[in-house]
C-alpha positions, 0 to 999 in steps of 0.5 A: 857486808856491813861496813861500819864507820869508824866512829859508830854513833849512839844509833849504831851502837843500839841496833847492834845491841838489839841484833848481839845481846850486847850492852852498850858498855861491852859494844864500845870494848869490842869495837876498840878491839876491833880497831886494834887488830884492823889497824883502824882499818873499817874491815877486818881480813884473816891476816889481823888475826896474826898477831893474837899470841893465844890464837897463834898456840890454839890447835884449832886456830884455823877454824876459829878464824875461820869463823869470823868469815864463815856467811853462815854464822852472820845469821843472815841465812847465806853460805860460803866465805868472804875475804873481809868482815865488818864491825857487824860481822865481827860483832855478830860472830862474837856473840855466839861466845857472849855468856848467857843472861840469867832470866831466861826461861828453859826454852830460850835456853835452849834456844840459845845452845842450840845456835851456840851448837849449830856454832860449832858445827859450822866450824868443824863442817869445813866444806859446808856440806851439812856433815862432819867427815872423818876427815874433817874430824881427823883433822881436830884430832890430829892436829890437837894430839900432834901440836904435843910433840908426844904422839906421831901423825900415823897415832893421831890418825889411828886415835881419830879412826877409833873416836870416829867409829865411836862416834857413829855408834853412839850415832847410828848405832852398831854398823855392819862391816860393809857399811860406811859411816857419811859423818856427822849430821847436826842432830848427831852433834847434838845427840853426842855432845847432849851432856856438854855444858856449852855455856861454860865452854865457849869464851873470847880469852883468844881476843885478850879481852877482859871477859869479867865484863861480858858475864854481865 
């Protein structure tokens, strides 16, 4: 894991720059962040996430947390979860909410959606078997539609269903009625949400941050 030193020195903080996209300015903020929910301990655990108002009301917080200890999303080509991450951890999963810089050509763009979407596929592939199940995927939806207070969980349950069988068709196509649909492949996540302006999508106003300074 990398374990970072309480105060990283200018080496440090360039590596990790090179490594996030990060600048240098943006780096120092995240890391007095960091501080801030780890009680200026070197590692950051699931509990210090806690005491995040915004974070408390999302409907998906446990996903996003999640993500913070999900080996998938260190690039480093490594599955399961850990129980603490580091500064780098932090910073890297961090980075797939860092805003896109405006001189990139059409396939560095892409690039970079596709990893934000793999992201995001991570997130709701929550037993990390390469497929969005439609319990996985119920679970969203259930939990978004009954944090309102308006619907019951047999509803919620009903409306993931249907979602679902949409989902596959515009995935596989019309299915017949013995045939069953596994989930979501990453290439169907793609596929689906091709329309999705990802970019505009994905932010760190669950962290408190100022993000003006991250649209550098």
């Amino acid at each position: 894991m990398g374990a970072f030193h309480s105060v990283p020195d200018d080496h440090q903080y360039r590596v990790l720059a090179k490594k996030t996209g990060f600048s240098l300015e943006q780096i120092v903020i995240l890391h007095n962040r960091f501080n801030q929910l780890s009680h200026n301990s070197e590692v950051l655990r699931r509990e210090d996430f806690k005491n995040i108002p915004d974070l408390a009301c999302n409907p998906i917080r446990s996903q996003i947390v999640e993500a913070f200890f999900d080996k998938r999303n260190f690039k480093k080509e490594e599955e399961g979860s850990v129980q603490e991450i580091g500064f780098e951890e932090f910073l890297t999963v961090m980075s797939f909410f860092r805003p896109p810089g405006t001189q990139l050509t059409a396939e560095q763009k892409e690039e970079i959606r596709k990893t934000k979407m793999r992201f995001l596929f991570n997130m709701h592939d929550t037993d990390n078997d390469g497929t969005i199940t439609l319990e996985e995927y119920r679970h969203v939806v259930e939990e978004l539609l009954s944090r309102s207070g308006s619907l019951g969980k047999e509803t919620a349950k009903s409306i993931a269903d249907a979602a679902m069988l949409e989902v596959a068709s515009i995935s596989v196509g019309r299915m017949g009625p013995d045939e069953f649909y596994a989930g979501i492949t990453f290439d169907h996540f793609l596929k689906i949400l091709k329309e999705l302006e990802i970019e505009t999508r994905m932010n760190i106003h669950f962290l408190n941050l100022d993000t003006t300074v991250f649209c550098k």
